[in-house]
Structures are given as C-alpha cells and as structure tokens.
N, C-alpha and C positions, 0 to 999 in steps of 0.2 A: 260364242254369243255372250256377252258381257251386259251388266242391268240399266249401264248408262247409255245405251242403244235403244232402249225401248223409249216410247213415245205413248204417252195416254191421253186418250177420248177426253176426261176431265181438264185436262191441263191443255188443251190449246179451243183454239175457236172451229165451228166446224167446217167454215169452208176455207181455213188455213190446211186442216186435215184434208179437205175433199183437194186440194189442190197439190197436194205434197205426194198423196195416192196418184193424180192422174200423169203426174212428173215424173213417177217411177222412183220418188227419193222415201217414200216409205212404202212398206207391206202389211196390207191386214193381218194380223195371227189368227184375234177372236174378237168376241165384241169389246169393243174398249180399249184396246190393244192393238198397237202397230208397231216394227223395228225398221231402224235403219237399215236397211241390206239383210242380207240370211246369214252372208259368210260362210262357211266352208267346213262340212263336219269329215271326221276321218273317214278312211275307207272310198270307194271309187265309183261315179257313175250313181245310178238312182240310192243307193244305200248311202251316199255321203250328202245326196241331197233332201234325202228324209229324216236324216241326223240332223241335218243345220235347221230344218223346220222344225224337229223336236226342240233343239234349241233353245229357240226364238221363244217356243212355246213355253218352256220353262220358265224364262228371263221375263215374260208378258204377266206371268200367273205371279211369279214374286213380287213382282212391281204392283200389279190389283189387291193383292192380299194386304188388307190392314193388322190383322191378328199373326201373333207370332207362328212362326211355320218352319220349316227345315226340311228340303227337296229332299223325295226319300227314294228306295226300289232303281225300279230300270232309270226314272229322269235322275238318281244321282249317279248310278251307272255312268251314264252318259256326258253328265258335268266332270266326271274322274276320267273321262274319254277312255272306257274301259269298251272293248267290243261287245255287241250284243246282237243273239240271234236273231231276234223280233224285235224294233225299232218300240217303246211306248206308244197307246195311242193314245196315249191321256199324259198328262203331269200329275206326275203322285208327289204329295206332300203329307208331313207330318203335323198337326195342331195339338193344341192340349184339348178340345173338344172335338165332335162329329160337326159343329156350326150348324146345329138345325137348321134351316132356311137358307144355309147360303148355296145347296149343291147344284153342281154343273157337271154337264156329261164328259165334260175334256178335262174332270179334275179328279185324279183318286185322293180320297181324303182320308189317312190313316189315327187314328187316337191315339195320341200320347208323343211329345216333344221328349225327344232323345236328352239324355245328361249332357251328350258333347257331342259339338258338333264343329264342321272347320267353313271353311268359306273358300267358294271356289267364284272365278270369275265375278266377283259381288254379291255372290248369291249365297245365302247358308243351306249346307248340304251336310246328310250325315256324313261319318267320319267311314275310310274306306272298308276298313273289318265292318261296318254294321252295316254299309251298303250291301255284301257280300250275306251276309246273316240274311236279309230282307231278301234278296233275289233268289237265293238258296233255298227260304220258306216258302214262298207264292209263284217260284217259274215252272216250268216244267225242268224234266232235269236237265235236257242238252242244253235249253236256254242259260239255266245255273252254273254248269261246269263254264259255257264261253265266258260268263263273267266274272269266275273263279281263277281260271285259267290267265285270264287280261291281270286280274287284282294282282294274281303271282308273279306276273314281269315285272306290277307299281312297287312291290317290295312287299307284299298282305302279309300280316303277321298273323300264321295260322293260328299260334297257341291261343290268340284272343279269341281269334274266333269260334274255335274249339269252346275257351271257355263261355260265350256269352251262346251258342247252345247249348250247352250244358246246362247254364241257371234259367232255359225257358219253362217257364211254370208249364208250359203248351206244350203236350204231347203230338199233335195234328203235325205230320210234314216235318219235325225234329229230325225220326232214323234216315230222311230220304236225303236230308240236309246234309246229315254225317255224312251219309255214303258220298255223294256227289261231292261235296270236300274231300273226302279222300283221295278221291279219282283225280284232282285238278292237278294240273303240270303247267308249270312255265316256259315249258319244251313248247307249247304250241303259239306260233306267233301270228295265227289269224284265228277268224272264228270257222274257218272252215278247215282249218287241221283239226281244231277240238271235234266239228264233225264227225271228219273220219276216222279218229280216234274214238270219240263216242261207240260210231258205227260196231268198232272190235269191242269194244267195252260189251256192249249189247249181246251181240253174239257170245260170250264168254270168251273169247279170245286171251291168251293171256296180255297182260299187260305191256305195251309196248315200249320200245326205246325211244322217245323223242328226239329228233335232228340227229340221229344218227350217225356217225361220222364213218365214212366208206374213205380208205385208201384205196385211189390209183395211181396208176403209172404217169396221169394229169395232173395228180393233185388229191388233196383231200376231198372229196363232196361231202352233203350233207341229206340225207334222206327224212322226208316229213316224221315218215314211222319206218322202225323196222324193229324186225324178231331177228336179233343175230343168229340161234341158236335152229334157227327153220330159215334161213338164209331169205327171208321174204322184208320186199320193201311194197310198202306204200306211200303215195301220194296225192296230193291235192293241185289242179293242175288247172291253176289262173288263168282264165285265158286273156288278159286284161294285159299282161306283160307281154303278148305277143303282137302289141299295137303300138303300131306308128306314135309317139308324142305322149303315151300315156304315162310317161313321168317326166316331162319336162320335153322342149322341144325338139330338143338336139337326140332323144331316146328314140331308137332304132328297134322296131317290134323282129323285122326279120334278124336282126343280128341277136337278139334275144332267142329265137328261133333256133337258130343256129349251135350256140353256146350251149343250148339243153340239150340238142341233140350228142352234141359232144358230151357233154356230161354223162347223158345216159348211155351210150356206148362204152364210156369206162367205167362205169358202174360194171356194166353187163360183162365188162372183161375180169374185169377183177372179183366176181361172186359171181357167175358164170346164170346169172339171173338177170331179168328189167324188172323194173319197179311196177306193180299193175295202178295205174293210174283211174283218177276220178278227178269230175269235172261238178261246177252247179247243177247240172240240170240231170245228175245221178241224184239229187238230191228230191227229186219228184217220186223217185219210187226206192228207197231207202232198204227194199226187203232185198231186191236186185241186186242193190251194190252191195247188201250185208255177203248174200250169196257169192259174189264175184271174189269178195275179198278173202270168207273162206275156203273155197276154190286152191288159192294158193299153198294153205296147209296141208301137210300129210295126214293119212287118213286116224295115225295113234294119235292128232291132236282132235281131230273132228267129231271121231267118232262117237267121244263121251262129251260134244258141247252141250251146254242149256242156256237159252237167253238169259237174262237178267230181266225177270221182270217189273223190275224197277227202272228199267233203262228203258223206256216205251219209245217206239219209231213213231215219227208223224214226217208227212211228207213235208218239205221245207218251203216258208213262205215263200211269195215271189221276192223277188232281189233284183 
C-alpha cells in the first residue's frame, strides 16, 4: 500500500466521496481517510488480509499527520514486509512530541523522531536494525524473535543492533531483548517455524538445526528443525499447500500431497525416523505441543529440562 493511494476527507467534496464509497472505487480506513483498493499483504487467506488492512492503515495515518513522524514497532515491521505474529492494531509512529490533544485509539504515538530514517513505499519508516530494537523492546518474546528472524533473511546487521541496545540508557525489557536477539535464525522461513522452534527454545531444548538437510536415496530434503545428534525432526505442516489453486491456478494441492508423502517416506528410510509434525491449531494449546515435541527426546536429554522462563507460552491469536 503506497501514500499516493490514499484519498482524504479534506481534499475532495463529500458526496464525490459518498459516491466513490458506494462504487466500490474507494474504502473507509478511519475518519478522514479512504484508499484505493486494500491490495494484497504477504502471507495467505485472513493473515494477508489483515496485513493489507494494516496497510492501508499506515499509508491513511501518514497522509493525516501534519507534524513530522516516522512509522515505528510492528506498522514498520510490516512496511519492511517482515512476518509478524500478531498483525498491529493500531499504527505506531514516532513524533518529536506526545502531541497533547491530538490522541486517537488506532495511533501508538512514541516520543522522539529517530536520527535516521529510510522510506519505504512513500512512507518514512525506521530504519531495519531499529525497527528490530522497537519490536524486541515492547513485544512479547515469540512476537520478537518472528520479527528477528524475517529482519535476518532482509540481511539485519546484528552488530548494530547489538550496539544500539547496548547504548539504551533503559534498563526495563534490555536482557529479554538480548536474549531473543540471540535466539533469532534466518533458518526460519515463516512465522510459524520461528513458532516451533520457539516451542524447543521454551522447553529448554537444545538449540536446533534449521532446514536441515536429510540425504535420501530421493534426494536431498530439507527438515524445518532437526537435532541430528537425537536423530529427531520437526515440523510445521501448512495446510494451505495442500489446496487446489492456492498458489496460482494451475497448483495442484493433491500432487502437493503426494510429493510430501514421498518426501517423508525417505526421510523415514534414510534416519529410520518420521518427523513428528505440527499444525495452527497446535498452536491453541502450546503446553501440548511443547509435550509432544519433548516426547521425541531420550530420557538423558529430558530428564534435566527447565523452561526458559523468559520464553512464556500463550496460546496463539486466531489466524
């Protein structure tokens, strides 16, 4: 969603607006504020359609804003098209004041305009390493690592980040920040591997192998997680790729189907294991799946686990 899509209440007449509304050629965001179309955010089904609403929302609130500002937290997240576990319900932004008088429920208003800043889609948005800093400080941690995790595929230059918590005069959410930086991999290419990798993180698990690479007599596969050394794999098991059309017309869910099954057969021949799989709606009861997944380890690694409790479970929004 781009700023030259937005359309304001100010700038036309209103029953040019009430007529462009009942046409279908624009959509309310908020008061004041309508876009051309929603467009299309990443990810699939209701999560890409409350992305492009997030949007919209972003691109409406720059466009309102007279005083200087720079999209901050999860809505620059989401300008970097970085995944995230919890969609914003608000547009956070940065000002050089709180703007006594000007607050509204769909805007987080942060104090203090960043040194630097880039511009994404027409919009000025922090720069990646500080969007990363901001999401690190105020999310919960799973929330934090998905967006860690995304920044490390954009190329995040850790050592910045490193250093700009380090010079935080603010001790409040600093160590939990470290920590979750440390944890992040580029290994995870959805927000529901960071999940289940989370999941092990939580449970003390040791640290796992991301995209694993399994020889078989097929081929190479590549496994979400795995412990080579406890011959255990995990998974995150879309079910979104076993539908008819859902990447493009001609995409065949049952030959999808098919393909995995093959897959996972020579996995299971060649490490004389199956991968124990996980779906969304493990993610309703997260102690469950922590269980299931320990389940798989021997009892010399189990026996001396302790959560992390700085890793806290919560059961996963709807999606």
């Amino acid at each position: 969603m781009t700023a030259d899509r937005v359309v304001l209440a100010r700038e036309r007449e209103q029953g040019e607006l009430r007529r462009l509304v009942g046409a279908g050629d624009l959509r309310r965001v908020r008061r004041g504020g309508y876009v051309v179309g929603l467009g299309d955010g990443p990810g699939d089904g209701r999560v890409a359609g409350d992305v492009a609403a997030a949007l919209a929302h972003v691109a409406v609130v720059h466009r309102q804003l007279r005083a200087p500002h720079v999209i901050s937290h999860g809505s620059a997240a989401l300008l970097w098209r970085l995944p995230v576990w919890r969609v914003p319900a608000v547009t956070h932004v940065r000002q050089a004041s709180s703007m006594s008088g000007t607050r509204s429920a769909d805007v987080g208003r942060h104090v203090g305009l960043p040194t630097s800043w880039v511009e994404v889609d027409g919009i000025p948005v922090t720069t990646l390493e500080q969007t990363v800093v901001d999401c690190l400080l105020t999310m919960p941690a799973l929330d934090g690592l998905v967006v860690a995790d995304g920044a490390l595929r954009q190329g995040l230059r850790l050592d910045e980040v490193r250093e700009r918590l380090a010079a935080l005069t603010q001790r409040n959410g600093r160590a939990r920040a470290g920590l979750v930086l440390s944890l992040a991999d580029a290994g995870a290419e959805s927000a529901w591997e960071t999940w289940l990798r989370y999941l092990a993180l939580h449970a003390g698990l040791p640290r796992p192998t991301t995209q694993w690479a399994v020889r078989t007599h097929a081929g190479v596969y590549r496994a979400d997680l795995g412990w080579p050394e406890h011959r255990v794999l995990a998974e995150f098991d879309g079910q979104v790729k076993y539908t008819d059309g859902a990447f493009g017309a001609a995409y065949s869910g049952r030959r999808a189907l098919v393909e995995e099954k093959r897959r996972e057969d020579a996995i299971a021949e060649a490490l004389g294991v199956r991968p124990v799989r996980f779906m969304a709606s493990d993610a309703r009861r997260p102690e469950a799946a922590v269980r299931r997944l320990v389940s798989r380890f021997p009892s010399a690694v189990t026996t001396h686990l302790h959560p992390d409790r700085h890793l806290a479970l919560h059961p996963a929004p709807a999606r």
